[in-house]
BATORDO-661224 format. One record per residue (C-alpha): residue number from 0; residue in one letter; chain; x, y, z. Coordinates in steps of 0.05 Angstrom, whole numbers, padded with zeros to 5 digits. Layout:
BEGIN
 num residu chaine      X      Y      Z
 NUM      A      A      X      Y      Z
...
//
This chain:
BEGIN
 num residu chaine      X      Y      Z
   0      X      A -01713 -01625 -00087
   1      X      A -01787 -01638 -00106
   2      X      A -01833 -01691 -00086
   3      X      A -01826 -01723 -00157
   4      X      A -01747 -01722 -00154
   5      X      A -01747 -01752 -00092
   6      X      A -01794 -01808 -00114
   7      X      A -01743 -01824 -00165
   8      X      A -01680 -01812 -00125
   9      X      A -01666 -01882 -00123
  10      X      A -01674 -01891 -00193
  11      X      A -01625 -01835 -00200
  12      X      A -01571 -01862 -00155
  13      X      A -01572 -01931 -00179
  14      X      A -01550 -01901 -00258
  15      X      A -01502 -01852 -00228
  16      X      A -01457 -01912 -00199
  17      X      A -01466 -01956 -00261
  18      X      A -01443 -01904 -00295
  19      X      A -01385 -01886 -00245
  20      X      A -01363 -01964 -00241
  21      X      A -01366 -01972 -00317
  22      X      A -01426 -02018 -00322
  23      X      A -01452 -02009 -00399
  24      X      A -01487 -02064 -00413
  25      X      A -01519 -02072 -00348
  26      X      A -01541 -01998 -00352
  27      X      A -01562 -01998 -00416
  28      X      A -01615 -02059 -00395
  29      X      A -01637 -02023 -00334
  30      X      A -01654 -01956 -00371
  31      X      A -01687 -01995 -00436
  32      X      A -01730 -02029 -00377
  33      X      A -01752 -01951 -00351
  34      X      A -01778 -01928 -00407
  35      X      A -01765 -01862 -00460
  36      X      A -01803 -01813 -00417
  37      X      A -01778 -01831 -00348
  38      X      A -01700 -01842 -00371
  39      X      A -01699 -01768 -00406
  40      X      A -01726 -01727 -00341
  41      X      A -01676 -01761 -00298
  42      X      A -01613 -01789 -00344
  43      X      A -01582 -01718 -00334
  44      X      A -01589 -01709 -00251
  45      X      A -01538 -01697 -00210
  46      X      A -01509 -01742 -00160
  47      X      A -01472 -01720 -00099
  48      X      A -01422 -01774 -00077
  49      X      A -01396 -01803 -00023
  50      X      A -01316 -01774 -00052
  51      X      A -01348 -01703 -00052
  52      X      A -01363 -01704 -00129
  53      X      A -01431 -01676 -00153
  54      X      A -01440 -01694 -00222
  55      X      A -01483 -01730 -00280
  56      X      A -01477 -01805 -00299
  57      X      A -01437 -01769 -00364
  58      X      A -01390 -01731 -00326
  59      X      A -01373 -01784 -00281
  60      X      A -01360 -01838 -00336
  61      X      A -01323 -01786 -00370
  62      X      A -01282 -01779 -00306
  63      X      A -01256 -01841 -00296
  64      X      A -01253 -01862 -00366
  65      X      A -01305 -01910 -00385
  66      X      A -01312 -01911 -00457
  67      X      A -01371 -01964 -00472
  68      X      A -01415 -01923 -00420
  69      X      A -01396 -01852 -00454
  70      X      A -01406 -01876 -00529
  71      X      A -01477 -01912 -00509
  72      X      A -01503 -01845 -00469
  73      X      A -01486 -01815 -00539
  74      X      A -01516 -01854 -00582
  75      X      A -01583 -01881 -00549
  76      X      A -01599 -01832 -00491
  77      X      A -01614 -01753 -00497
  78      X      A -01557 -01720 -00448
  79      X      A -01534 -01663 -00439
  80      X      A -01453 -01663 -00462
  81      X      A -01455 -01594 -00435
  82      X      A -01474 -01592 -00365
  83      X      A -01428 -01580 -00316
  84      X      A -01409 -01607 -00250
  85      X      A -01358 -01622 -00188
  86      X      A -01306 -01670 -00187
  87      X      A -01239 -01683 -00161
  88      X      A -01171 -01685 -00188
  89      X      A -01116 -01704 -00149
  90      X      A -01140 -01681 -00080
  91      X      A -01156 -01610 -00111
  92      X      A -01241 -01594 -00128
  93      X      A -01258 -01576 -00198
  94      X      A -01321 -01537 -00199
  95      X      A -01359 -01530 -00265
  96      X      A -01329 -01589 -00302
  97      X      A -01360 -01609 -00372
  98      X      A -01343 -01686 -00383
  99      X      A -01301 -01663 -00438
 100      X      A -01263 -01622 -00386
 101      X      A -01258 -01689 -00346
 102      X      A -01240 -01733 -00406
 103      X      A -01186 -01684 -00423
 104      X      A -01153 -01685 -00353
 105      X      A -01158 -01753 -00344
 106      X      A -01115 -01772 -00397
 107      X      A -01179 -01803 -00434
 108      X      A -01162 -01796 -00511
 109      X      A -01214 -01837 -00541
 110      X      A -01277 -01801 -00502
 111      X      A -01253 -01734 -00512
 112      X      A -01254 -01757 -00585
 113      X      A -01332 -01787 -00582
 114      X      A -01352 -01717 -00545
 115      X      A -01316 -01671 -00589
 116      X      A -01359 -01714 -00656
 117      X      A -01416 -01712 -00612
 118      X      A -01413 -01624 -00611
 119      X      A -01388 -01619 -00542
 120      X      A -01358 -01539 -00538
 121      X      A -01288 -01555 -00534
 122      X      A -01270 -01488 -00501
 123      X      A -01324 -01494 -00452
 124      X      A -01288 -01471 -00380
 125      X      A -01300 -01487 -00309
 126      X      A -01315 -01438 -00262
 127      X      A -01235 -01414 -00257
 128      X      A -01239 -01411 -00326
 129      X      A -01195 -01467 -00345
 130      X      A -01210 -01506 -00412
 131      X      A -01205 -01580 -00427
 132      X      A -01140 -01557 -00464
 133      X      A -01108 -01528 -00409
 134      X      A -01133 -01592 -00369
 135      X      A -01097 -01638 -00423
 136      X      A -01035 -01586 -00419
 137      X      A -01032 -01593 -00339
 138      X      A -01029 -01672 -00355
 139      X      A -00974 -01660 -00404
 140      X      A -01017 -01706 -00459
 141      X      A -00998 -01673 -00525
 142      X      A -01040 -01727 -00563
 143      X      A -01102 -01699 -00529
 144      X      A -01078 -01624 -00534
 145      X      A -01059 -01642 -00621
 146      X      A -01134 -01664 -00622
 147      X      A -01163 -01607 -00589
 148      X      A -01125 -01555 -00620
 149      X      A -01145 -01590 -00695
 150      X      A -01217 -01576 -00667
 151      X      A -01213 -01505 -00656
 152      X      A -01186 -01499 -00584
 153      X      A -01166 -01433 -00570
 154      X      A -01093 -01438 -00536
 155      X      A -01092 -01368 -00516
 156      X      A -01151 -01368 -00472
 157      X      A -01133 -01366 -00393
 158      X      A -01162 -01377 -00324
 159      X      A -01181 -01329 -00273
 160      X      A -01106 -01314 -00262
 161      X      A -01082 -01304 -00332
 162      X      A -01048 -01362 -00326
 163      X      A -01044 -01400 -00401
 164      X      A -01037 -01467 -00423
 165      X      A -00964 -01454 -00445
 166      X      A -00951 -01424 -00374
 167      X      A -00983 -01502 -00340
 168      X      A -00942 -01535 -00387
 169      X      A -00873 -01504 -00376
 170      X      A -00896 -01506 -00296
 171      X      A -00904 -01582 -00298
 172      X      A -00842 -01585 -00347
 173      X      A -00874 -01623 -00405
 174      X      A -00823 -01597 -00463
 175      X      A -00869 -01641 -00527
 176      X      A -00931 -01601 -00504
 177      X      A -00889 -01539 -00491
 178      X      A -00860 -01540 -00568
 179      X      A -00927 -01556 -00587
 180      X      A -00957 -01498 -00563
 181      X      A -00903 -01454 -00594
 182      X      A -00900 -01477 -00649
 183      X      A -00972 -01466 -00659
 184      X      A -00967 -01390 -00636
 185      X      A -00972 -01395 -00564
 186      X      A -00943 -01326 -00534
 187      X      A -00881 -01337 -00490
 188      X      A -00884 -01261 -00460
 189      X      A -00962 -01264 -00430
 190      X      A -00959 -01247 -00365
 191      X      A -01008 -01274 -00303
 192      X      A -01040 -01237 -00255
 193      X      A -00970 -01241 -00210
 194      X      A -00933 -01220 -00268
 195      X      A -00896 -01286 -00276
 196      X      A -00885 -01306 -00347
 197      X      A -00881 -01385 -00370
 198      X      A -00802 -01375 -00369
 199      X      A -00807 -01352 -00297
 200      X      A -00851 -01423 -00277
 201      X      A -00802 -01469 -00317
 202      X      A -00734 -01433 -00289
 203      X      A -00771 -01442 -00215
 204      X      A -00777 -01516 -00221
 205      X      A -00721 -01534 -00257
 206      X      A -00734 -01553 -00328
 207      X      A -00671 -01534 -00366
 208      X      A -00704 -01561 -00428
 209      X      A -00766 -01531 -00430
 210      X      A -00725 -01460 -00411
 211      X      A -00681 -01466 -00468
 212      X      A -00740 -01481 -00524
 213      X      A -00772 -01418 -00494
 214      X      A -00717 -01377 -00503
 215      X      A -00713 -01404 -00572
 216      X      A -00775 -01372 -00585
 217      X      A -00765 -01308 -00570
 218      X      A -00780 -01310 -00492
 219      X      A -00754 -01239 -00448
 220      X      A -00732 -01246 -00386
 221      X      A -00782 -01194 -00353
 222      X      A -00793 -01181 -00282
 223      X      A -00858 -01204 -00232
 224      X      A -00904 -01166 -00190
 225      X      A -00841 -01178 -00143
 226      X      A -00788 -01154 -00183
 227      X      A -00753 -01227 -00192
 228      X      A -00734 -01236 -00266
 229      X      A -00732 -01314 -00290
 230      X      A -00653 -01318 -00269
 231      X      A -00670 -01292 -00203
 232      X      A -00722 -01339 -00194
 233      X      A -00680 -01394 -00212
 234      X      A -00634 -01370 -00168
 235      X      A -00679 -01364 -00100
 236      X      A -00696 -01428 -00118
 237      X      A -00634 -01458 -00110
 238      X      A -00633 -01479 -00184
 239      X      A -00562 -01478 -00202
 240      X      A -00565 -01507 -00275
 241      X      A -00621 -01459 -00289
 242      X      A -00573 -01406 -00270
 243      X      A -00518 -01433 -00304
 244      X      A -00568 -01445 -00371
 245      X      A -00594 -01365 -00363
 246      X      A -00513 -01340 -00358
 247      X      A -00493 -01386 -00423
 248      X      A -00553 -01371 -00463
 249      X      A -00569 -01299 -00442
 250      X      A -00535 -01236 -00452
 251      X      A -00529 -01217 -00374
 252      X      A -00492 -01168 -00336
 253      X      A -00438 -01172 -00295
 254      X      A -00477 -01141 -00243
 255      X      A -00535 -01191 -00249
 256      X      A -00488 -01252 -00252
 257      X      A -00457 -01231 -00185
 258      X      A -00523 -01216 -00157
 259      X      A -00552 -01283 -00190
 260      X      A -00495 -01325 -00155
 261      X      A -00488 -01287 -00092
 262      X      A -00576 -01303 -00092
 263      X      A -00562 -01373 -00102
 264      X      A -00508 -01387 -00058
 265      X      A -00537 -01361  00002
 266      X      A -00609 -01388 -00013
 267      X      A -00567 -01459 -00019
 268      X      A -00541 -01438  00061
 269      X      A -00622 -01442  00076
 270      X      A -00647 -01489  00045
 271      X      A -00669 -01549  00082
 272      X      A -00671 -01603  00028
 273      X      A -00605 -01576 -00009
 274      X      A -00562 -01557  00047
 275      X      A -00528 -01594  00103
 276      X      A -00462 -01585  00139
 277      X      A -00460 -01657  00151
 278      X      A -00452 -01661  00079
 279      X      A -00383 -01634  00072
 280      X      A -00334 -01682  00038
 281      X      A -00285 -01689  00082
 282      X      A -00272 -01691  00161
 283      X      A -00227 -01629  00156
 284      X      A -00274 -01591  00109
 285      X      A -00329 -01598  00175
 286      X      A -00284 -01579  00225
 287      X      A -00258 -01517  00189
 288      X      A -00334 -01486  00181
 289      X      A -00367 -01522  00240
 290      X      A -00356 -01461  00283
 291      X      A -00374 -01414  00233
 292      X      A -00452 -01448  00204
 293      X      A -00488 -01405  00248
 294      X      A -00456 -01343  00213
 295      X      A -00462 -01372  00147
 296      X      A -00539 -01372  00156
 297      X      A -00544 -01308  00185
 298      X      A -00506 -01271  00131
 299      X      A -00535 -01310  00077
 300      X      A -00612 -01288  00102
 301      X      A -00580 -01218  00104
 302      X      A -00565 -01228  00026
 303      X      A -00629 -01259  00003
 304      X      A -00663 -01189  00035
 305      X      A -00615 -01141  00003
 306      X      A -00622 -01175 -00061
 307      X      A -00696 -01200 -00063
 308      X      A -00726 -01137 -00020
 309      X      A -00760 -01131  00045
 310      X      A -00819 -01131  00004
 311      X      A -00813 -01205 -00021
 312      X      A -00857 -01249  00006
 313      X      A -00800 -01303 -00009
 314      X      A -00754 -01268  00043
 315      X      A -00788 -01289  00113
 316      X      A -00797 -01365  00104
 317      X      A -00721 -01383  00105
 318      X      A -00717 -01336  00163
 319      X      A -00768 -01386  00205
 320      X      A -00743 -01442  00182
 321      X      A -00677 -01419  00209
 322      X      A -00716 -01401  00268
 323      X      A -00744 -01472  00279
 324      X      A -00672 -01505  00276
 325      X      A -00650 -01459  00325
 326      X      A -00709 -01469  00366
 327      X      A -00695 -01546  00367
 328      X      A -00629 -01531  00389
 329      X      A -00656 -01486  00449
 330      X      A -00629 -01430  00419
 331      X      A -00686 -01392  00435
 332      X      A -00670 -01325  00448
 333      X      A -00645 -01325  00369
 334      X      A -00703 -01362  00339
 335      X      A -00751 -01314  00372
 336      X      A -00707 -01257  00333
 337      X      A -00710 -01276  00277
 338      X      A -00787 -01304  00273
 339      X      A -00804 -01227  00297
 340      X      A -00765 -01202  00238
 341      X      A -00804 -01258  00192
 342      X      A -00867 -01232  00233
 343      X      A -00862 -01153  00223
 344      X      A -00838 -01169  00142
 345      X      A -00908 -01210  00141
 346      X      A -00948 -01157  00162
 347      X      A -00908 -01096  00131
 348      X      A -00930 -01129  00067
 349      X      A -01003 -01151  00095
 350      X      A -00988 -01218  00090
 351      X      A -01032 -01267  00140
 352      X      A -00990 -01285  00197
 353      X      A -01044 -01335  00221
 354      X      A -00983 -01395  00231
 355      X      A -00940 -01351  00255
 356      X      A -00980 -01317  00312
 357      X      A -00989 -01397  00333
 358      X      A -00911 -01416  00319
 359      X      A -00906 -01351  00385
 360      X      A -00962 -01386  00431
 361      X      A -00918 -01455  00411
 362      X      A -00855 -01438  00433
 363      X      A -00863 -01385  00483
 364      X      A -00904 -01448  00520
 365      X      A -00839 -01488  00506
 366      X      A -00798 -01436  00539
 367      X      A -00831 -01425  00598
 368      X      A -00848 -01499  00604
 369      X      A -00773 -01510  00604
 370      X      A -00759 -01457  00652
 371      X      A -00721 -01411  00609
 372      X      A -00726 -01337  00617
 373      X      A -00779 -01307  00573
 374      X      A -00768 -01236  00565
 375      X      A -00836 -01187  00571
 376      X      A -00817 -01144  00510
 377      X      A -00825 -01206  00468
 378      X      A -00879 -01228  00483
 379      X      A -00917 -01154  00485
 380      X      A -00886 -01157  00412
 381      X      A -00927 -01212  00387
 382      X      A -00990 -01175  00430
 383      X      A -00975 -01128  00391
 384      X      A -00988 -01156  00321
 385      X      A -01045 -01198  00348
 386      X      A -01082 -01132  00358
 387      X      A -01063 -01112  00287
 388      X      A -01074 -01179  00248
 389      X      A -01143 -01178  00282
 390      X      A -01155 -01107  00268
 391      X      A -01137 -01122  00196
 392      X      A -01189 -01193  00203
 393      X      A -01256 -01146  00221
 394      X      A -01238 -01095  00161
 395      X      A -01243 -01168  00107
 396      X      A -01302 -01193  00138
 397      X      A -01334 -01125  00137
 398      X      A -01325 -01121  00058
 399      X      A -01305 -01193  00037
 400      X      A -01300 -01227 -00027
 401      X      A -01358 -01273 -00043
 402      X      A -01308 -01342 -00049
 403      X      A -01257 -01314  00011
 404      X      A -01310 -01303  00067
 405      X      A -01303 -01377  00095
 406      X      A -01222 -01365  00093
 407      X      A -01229 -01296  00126
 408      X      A -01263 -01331  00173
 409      X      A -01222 -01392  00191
 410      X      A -01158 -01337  00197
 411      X      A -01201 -01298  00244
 412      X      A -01218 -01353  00287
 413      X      A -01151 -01384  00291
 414      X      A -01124 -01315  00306
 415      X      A -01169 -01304  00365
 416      X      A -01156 -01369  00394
 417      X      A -01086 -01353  00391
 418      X      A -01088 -01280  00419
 419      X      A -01118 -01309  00479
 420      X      A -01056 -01371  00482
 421      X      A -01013 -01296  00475
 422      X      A -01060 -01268  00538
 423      X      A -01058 -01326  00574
 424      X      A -00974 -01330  00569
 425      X      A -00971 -01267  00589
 426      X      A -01000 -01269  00652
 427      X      A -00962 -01335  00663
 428      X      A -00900 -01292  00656
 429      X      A -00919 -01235  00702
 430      X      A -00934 -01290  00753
 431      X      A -00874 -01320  00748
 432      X      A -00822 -01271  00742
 433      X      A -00836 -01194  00767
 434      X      A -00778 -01175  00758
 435      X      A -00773 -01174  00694
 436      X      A -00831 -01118  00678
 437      X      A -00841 -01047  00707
 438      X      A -00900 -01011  00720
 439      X      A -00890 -00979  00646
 440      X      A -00888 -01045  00618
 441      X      A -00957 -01056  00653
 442      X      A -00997 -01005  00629
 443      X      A -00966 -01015  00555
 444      X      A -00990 -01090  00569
 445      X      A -01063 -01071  00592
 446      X      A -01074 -01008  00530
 447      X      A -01059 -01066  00478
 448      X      A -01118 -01116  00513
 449      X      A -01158 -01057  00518
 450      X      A -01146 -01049  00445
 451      X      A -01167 -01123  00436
 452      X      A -01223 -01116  00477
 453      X      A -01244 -01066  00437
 454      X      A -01247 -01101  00373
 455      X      A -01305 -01140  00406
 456      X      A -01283 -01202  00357
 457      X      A -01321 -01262  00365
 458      X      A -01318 -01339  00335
 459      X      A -01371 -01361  00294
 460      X      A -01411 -01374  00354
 461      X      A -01413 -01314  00380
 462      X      A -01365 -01327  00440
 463      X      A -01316 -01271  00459
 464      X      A -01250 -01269  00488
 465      X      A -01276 -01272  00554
 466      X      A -01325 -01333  00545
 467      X      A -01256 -01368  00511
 468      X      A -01220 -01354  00573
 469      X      A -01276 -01384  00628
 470      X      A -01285 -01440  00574
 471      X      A -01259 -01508  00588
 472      X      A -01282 -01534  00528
 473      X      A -01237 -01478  00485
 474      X      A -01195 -01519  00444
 475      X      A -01121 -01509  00465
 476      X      A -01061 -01529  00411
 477      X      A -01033 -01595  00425
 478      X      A -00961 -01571  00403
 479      X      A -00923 -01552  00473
 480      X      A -00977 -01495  00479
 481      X      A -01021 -01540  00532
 482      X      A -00965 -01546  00579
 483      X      A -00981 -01475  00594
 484      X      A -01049 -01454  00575
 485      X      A -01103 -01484  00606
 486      X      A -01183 -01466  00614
 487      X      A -01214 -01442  00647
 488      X      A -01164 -01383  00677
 489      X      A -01180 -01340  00725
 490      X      A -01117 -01294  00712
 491      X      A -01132 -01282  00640
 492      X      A -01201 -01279  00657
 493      X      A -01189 -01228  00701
 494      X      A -01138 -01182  00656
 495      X      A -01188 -01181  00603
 496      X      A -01242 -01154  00651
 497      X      A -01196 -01103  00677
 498      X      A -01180 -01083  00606
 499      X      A -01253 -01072  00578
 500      X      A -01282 -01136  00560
 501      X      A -01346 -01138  00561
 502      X      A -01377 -01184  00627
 503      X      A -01446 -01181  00599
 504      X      A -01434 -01206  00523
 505      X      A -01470 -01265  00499
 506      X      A -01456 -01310  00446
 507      X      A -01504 -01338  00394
 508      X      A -01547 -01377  00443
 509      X      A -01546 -01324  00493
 510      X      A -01490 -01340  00538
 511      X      A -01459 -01299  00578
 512      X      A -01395 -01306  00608
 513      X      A -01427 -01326  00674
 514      X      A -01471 -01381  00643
 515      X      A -01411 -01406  00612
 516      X      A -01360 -01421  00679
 517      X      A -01424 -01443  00721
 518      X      A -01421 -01499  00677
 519      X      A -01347 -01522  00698
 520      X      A -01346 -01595  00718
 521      X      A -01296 -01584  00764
 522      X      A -01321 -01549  00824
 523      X      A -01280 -01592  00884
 524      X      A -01205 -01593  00851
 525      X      A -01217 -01523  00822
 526      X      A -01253 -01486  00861
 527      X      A -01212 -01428  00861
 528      X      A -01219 -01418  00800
 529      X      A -01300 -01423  00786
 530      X      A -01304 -01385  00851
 531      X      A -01242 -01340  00831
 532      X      A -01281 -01321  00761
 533      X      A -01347 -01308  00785
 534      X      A -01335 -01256  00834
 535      X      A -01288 -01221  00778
 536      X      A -01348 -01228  00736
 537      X      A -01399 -01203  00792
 538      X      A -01359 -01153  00818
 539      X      A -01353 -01126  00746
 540      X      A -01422 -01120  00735
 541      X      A -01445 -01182  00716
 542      X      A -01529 -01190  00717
 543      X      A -01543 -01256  00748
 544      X      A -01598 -01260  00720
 545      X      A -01593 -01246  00647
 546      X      A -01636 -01300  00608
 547      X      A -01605 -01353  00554
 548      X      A -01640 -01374  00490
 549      X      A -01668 -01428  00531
 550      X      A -01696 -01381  00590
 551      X      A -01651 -01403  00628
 552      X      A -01610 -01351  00685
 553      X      A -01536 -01366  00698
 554      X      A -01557 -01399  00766
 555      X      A -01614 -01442  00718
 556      X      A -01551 -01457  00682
 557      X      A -01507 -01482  00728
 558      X      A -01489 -01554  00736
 559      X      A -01464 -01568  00800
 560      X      A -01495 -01545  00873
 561      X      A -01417 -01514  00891
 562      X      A -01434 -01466  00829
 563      X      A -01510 -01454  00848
 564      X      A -01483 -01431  00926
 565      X      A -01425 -01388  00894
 566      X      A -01466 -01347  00850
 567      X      A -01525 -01342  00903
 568      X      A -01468 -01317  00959
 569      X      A -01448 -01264  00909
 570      X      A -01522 -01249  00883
 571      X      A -01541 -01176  00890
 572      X      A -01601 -01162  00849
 573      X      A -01620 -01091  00841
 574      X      A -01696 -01054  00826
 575      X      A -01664 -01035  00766
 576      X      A -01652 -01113  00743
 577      X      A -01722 -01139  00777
 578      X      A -01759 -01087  00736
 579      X      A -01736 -01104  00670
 580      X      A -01748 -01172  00683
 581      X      A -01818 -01165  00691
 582      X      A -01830 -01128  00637
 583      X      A -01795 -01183  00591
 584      X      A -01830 -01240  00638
 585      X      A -01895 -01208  00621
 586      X      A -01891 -01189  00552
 587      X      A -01891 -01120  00562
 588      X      A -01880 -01072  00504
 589      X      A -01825 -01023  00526
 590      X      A -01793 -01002  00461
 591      X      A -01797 -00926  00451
 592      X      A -01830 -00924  00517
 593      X      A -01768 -00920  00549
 594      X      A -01699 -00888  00530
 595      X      A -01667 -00924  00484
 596      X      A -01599 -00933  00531
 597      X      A -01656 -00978  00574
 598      X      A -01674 -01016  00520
 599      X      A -01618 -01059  00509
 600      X      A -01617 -01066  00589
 601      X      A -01681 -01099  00584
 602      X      A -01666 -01143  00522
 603      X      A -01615 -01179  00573
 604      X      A -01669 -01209  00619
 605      X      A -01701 -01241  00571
 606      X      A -01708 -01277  00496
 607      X      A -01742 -01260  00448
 608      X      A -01743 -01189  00408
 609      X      A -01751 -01113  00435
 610      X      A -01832 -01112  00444
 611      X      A -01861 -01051  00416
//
């Protein structure tokens, strides 16, 4: 923002919330009192609010309905009706926004009537390509979507995912607008990018009404990207009365009907707001299945797979919830089965298993907390698809989507962090119980953390698995996983060194792992384990003095005097170290003067770039 803009901010802000509060005649005095010139440079700036919006004073009045503001900005003042902006709409951001857009979705009749007279585009989209008709659709007002459509609003236009107005409609089961929209040529047989037609959304939320009016016009019962047709849909959903609504109306098979019922039936045995054996209507109906619920659910999640596919990314989340109630009832040994089944379906289909590596740090934790036998294979299991969910995180973030980098990112991070809770668990076990490993199991153990170590994945700041593990500021989940893993650890610390990691890595401000545990506030009660990790990190090569953004050496960095005399017993400086740092405490230029494997050597002894 220029000098000029910010002279004015004030100005600026001051219309913005008049205009957001619904203050016409006081705004109207305060911009007669500015003058022509002044009120049409700055009548059309955006505001960024305190609620996250970033919009004009029109948008915002537009917003949140204020009539007498949105008529007078008409009339008297020059705006802009088509600018766009950011605002919110029940807890979900709408970027590009028109104020007709806004006036549409907010139910606001009357305004989207002066903006539509005043030449506003009434197909004009935000940046998901959704148009103030679709917003009045979503709302289920069918006296704003009449209007719109008797002004030329396209109804066939969709958003980025093909979805169209008729499909939001039948979604939020709004049968007036639905009819509406048919009768005035919506398609019922479009298809979105997931191949879900609007019979598919109204049969998955239950709107018998809207179902039947669509098959009244002419609506198929076509399959997704997943292969569910509506009735199926209905059926996984536990909708019975959309089933029973398909079967009456529908010419089905046999072989579907079975299939539909057998679907809905065992989705019913899974479902945890439509299912409970305490439910049963009598005393002797309970006691004559009580002994037999556990292989109810099990056969039932054995039907939704045959019937939906292992392919279905509907099929694992019965299977943990399952997994969870078992869990609670210390069934662990069967929870743990079935969430590895849920796990491996997730990641046959490359599906993010970002909770579900956590829900393994959670309850392994739990198990071992509660003394229960943990069994190695397990937990090497869940290694296992660490390595691969984070092998599968660095190939996104190599070639990522503009709008998904932040995402990719937040998955990677949370993946990391829980790869090292998996680590850290597993050296908890081997500890505890070596029995129950062999010298196999071992080296299987140590080739998948040398696989991780190889990955070289780091957080946003440029910390790495090691620097994680020596941290004891690394954040550690809250939810039984604490009772177990705690940081800094000099067992994980020291499988990760054994296995490859790099000792001398720094993170964004130069850290290395040894600048990182010299600054452990706990030096009397723990001194095992600072002195534990610093000869691990020494004895692995280690340069004591390798130089932080701020110049400063490991022993610089450290914050207590038990730190300083550890590192200096276990000091060891070579020529080789002494040398380069001269040259990079003297400024002298090295690059191409020495071979290039030297180079990087160097760069470690001091900041700043190669000198050349």
């Amino acid at each position: 923002m220029d000098d000029e803009t910010d002279d004015v901010m004030p100005l600026i802000n001051r219309i913005y919330y008049m205009a957001r509060e619904g203050m016409s005649m006081a705004l109207y005095a305060f911009l007669s009192d500015l003058g022509k010139q002044l009120v049409d440079s700055i009548i059309n700036q955006k505001v960024l609010d305190e609620d996250g919006q970033k919009s004009t004073p029109l948008i915002i009045a537009a917003r949140y309905g204020h009539n007498r503001v949105v008529k007078m900005f008409i009339e008297k003042f020059k705006m802009d009706i088509e600018e766009e902006g950011t605002v919110k709409f029940d807890g979900y951001v709408i970027e590009g926004a028109s104020a007709l857009w806004c006036a549409a979705g907010a139910g606001h009749l009357n305004i989207v009537k002066l903006l539509v007279k005043a030449g506003a585009d009434v197909n004009h989209p935000t940046h998901t390509n959704s148009t103030p008709l679709r917003a009045a659709c979503f709302d289920g007002r069918l006296d704003i979507v009449n209007y719109l459509i008797d002004h030329n609003a396209d109804i066939h236009i969709a958003n980025k995912y093909n979805n169209t107005c008729l499909m939001i409609a039948a979604h939020k089961g709004h049968l007036d607008v639905v009819t509406f929209l048919l009768e005035h040529g919506a398609d019922p047989n479009v298809k979105a990018l997931c191949g879900a037609t609007a019979l598919h959304f109204a049969a998955e939320w239950g709107h018998v009404s809207v179902v039947t009016e669509l098959l009244k016009f002419g609506a198929k019962a076509t399959k997704n990207e997943n292969g569910m047709t509506p009735l199926i849909a209905a059926a996984e959903r536990t909708r019975a009365h959309i089933v029973e609504c398909f079967i009456e109306e529908m010419d089905v098979s046999r072989e579907d009907k079975i299939e539909a019922f057998e679907l809905l039936g065992a989705s019913f045995a899974n479902d945890k707001d439509n299912y409970c054996l305490s439910k049963s209507e009598t005393l002797q109906r309970l006691e004559s299945i009580k002994n037999d619920a556990n292989a109810i659910h099990m056969e039932s999640l054995a039907i939704r797979e045959r019937i939906l596919g292992t392919h279905n990314p509907e099929v694992p989340q019965p299977i943990i919830y399952r997994g969870a109630v078992l869990a609670d009832n210390a069934r662990f040994d069967r929870c743990i089965d079935l969430w590895l089944h849920a796990l491996h379906l997730r990641q046959q289909n490359n599906t993010s298993v970002v909770k579900d590596l956590l829900r393994f740090a959670q309850v392994f934790s739990q198990i071992i907390h509660v003394g229960v036998d943990l069994q190695f294979p397990q937990v090497m299991n869940v290694l296992e698809s660490s390595v691969i969910e984070l092998s599968r995180n660095q190939l996104k973030i190599s070639n990522p989507d503009a709008e998904d980098i932040d995402q990719y990112l937040d998955e990677t991070e949370s993946n990391i962090t829980s790869a090292l809770y998996i680590l850290t668990i597993l050296v908890k076990l081997m500890a505890l119980n070596k029995k129950s490993y062999d010298e196999e199991d071992i080296k299987k153990a140590h080739y998948l953390v040398y696989k991780l170590c190889a990955l070289k994945m780091t957080l946003r700041d440029g910390q790495t698995l090691l620097h994680l593990a020596i941290n004891a500021k690394t954040p550690v989940d809250d939810f039984h996983t604490n009772d177990v893993c705690k940081f800094p650890c000099c067992a994980t610390a020291k499988l990760l060194i054994q296995c490859g990691a790099d000792v001398n890595a720094m993170d964004n401000e130069r850290n290395t792992p040894l600048h990182v545990i010299v600054a452990y506030e706990k030096p009397i009660s723990d001194f095992l384990t600072l002195h534990g990790i610093i000869v691990e990190l020494v004895n692995a090569g280690a340069h004591v003095d390798t130089v932080n953004s701020e110049g400063k050496t490991p022993y610089d960095a450290a914050t207590t005097g038990v730190a300083e005399i550890v590192l200096r017993t276990q000091t060891k400086l070579s020529l080789k170290c002494m040398a380069a740092k001269a040259v990079k405490t003297y400024g002298l230029s090295y690059t191409g003067y020495v071979p290039r494997s030297l180079e990087s050597f160097i760069e470690l002894h001091g900041p700043g770039l190669n000198q050349g």
